[in-house]
C-alpha positions, 0 to 999 in steps of 0.5 A: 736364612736357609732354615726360615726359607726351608720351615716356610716351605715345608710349613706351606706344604703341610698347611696345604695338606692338613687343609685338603685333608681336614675338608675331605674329612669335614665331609664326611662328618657332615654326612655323619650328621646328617644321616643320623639325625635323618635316621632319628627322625624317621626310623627310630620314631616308629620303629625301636632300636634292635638289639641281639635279642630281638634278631632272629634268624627264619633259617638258623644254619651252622656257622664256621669260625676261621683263625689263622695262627702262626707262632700265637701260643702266647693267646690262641689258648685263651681266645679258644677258651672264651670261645667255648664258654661265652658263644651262645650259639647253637650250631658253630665250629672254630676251625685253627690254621697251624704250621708244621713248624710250630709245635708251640701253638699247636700244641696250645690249640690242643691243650684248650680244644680238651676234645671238644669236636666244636674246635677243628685243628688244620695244620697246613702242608707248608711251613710257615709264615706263609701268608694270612690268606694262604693260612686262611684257604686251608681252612677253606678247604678243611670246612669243604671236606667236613661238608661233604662228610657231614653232608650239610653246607656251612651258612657263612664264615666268620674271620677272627684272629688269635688275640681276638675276646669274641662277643657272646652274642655275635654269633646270633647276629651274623646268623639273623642277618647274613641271609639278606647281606653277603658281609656283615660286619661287626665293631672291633673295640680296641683294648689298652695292655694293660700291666706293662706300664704307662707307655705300653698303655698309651701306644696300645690305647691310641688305637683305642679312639681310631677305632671308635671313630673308624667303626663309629663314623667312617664306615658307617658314612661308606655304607650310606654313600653306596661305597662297598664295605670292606672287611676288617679282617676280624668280627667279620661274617662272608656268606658260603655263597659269596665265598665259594663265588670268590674261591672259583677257579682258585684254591680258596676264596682268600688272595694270597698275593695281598698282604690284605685279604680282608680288605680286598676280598670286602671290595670284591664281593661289593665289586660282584654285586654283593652286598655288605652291611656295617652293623652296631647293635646293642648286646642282648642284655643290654650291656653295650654293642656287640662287638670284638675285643683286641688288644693292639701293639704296646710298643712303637716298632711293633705298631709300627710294623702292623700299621706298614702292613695295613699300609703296603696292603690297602693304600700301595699294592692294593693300588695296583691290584684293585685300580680305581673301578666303581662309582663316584662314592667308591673312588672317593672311599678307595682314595680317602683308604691311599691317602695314608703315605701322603698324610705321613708325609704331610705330618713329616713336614709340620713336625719338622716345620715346628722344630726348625721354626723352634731353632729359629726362636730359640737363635733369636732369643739368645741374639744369634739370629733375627727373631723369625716371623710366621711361617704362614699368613695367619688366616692359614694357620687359623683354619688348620688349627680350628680343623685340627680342633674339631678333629680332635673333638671328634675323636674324643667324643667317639672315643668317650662313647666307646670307650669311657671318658678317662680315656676321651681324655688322652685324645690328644696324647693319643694322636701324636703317638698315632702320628709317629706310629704312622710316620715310621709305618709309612718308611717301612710299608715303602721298603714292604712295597718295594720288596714285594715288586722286586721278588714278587714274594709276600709274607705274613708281616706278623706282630706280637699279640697279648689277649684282653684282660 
């Protein structure tokens, strides 16, 4: 009797959920739709579809790329590396933040810079972690002295992380556009670990069809609604203006209060009257989008702690610090960006629905107890279960564009790995969040990084 009044309950309280949650979502498919057979018909009509070659920008301008790099001797090598061979460019320069306290990877910036004055090593005056933002304001400061040696004014800057495979072509895009847009943001394209078994493969591969829908659909429906675009922190150009507004008054335009400093730092610059631009173009040969390529946590603790900090950042403290400002479009975005620790909860509450519900069965058949009947009328469960399907189709139809159709085909495997991902994030970012409001302190919640094959 108390574990079928307990799974009704609970089922009942994620039926309300899943079903609040699936509408929301299923606006903003339609939105998706709506807009790209809009745009179908009346811009792709008359007027071809750009690609990287065919932008160019009226003023080429040096361009400044920032990474941030505490403890990341394990791939800052490569991603210099690539850097320097692939980036068709003709004016740009990688600045590499440093701790003093971590020879490792300064050393593995120096050994891949091999003299190159492209690559600029900053080792800040603090030992480390400090925060991403803090990382990041050095190199702010770096770039400014250089400006005024060198006498000329970096364009805008361009935030990548130490696991990041730059694109070849991204470098061409941020510099035809980011004259008319104060951020342009390009795709992030998850990549699966590979080599280190089947698990690792799945935990890493489901972020595989959240970024193929995120940077495929959502952000694309934000920017169409007017909302602002927030950064995602890599693949991610901020025009020298914008930044230098952002960085008045302060030692740099990066907030090191917040765990999140590219997302922030997007809704500031849309806050101000800045305008940003989610951009998916075809790569200059024709060989996909242009778009940044990473490889994301391959064990569930380390997804985990990742997602607590994307948590903590956007959805609790960013709560606090950036309130509900702005239109009708840009609370509903900021809402849909918290609802991530109610939507854990929500997930919680249907897994243990179905495993006391299972319980129940399991007694009934055996004899110990009456067979237990629905826990919901069957029109709830229809609805929620036709949702949850076109979720999924969603997703593996997004992710199959992105990402090939093998890997379309582990949408769902992939989800409930993100489910348990998210539920366990959700109980650590309330410990971070917690922790920050008793010590006043934030500190750079790293994970450990692989660089793509």
């Amino acid at each position: 009797m108390v574990l079928d009044a307990a799974a009704r309950e609970l089922a009942l309280f994620a039926a309300v959920g899943f079903l609040i949650g699936g509408l929301d979502d299923l606006c903003i498919d339609l939105i998706w739709l709506a807009r790209t057979a809009w745009r179908r018909i009346t811009v792709y009509r008359r007027h071809p579809r750009a690609t990287a070659a065919t932008l160019a920008s009226p003023k080429p301008g040096r361009l400044a790329i920032f990474v941030p790099a505490w403890r990341e001797d394990a791939v800052i090598g490569q991603m210099i590396s690539r850097a320097k061979a692939t980036l068709r460019h003709r004016d740009w320069v990688l600045y590499v933040g440093c701790y003093p306290n971590d020879p490792a990877t300064i050393a593995a910036v120096e050994a891949a810079t091999r003299g190159d004055e492209r690559v600029r090593l900053v080792i800040g005056d603090a030992a480390g972690p400090t925060t991403k933002a803090g990382c990041l304001n050095w190199l702010w400061q770096a770039m400014r002295v250089d400006e005024a040696t060198e006498h000329r004014h970096v364009k805008a800057v361009i935030l990548h992380d130490a696991e990041d495979a730059v694109h070849r072509d991204e470098l061409a895009v941020y510099d035809a556009l980011i004259d008319r847009f104060d951020l342009v943001q390009l795709p992030v394209a998850a990549v699966p670990v590979s080599g280190r078994g089947w698990w690792a493969a799945l935990v890493s591969g489901s972020y595989c069809g959240e970024f193929a829908e995120a940077h495929g659909k959502q952000v694309v429906v934000r920017e169409a609604v007017g909302a602002a675009v927030p950064s995602a922190g890599v693949g991610c150009a901020i025009g020298r203006r914008a930044l230098a507004q952002a960085a008045r008054g302060r030692d740099g335009p990066f907030d090191p209060g917040t765990l999140t400093e590219d997302y922030e730092l997007g809704l500031r610059i849309g806050a101000a009257g800045g305008r940003g631009a989610f951009v998916r173009v075809r790569a200059a040969d024709g060989d996909g989008i242009v778009a940044v390529r990473a490889c994301f946590p391959e064990t569930l603790p380390q997804a985990a702690r990742q997602k607590a900090r994307w948590i903590t950042g956007i959805a609790l403290a960013g709560w606090d610090r950036l309130g509900w400002e702005g239109g009708l479009a840009e609370r509903w975005m900021r809402l849909r960006d918290r609802r991530t620790p109610i939507a854990a909860m929500v997930l919680a509450a249907a897994y243990a629905a179905v495993i006391l519900w299972g319980i129940e069965a399991m007694a009934g058949l055996l004899g110990l107890a009456a067979r237990p009947t629905s826990p919901l009328p069957p029109w709830t469960m229809w609805t929620n279960l036709g949702l949850v399907a076109w979720r999924a189709a969603w997703r593996a139809a997004f992710t199959g564009r992105a990402c090939g159709w093998r890997m379309a085909l582990l949408t769902v495997p992939h989800m409930v790995v993100g489910n348990l991902v998210a539920m366990a994030a959700a109980v650590r970012a309330i410990g971070l969040y917690v922790g920050i409001v008793r010590s006043g302190r934030v500190r750079w919640d790293k994970t450990v990084h692989v660089f793509p094959a």
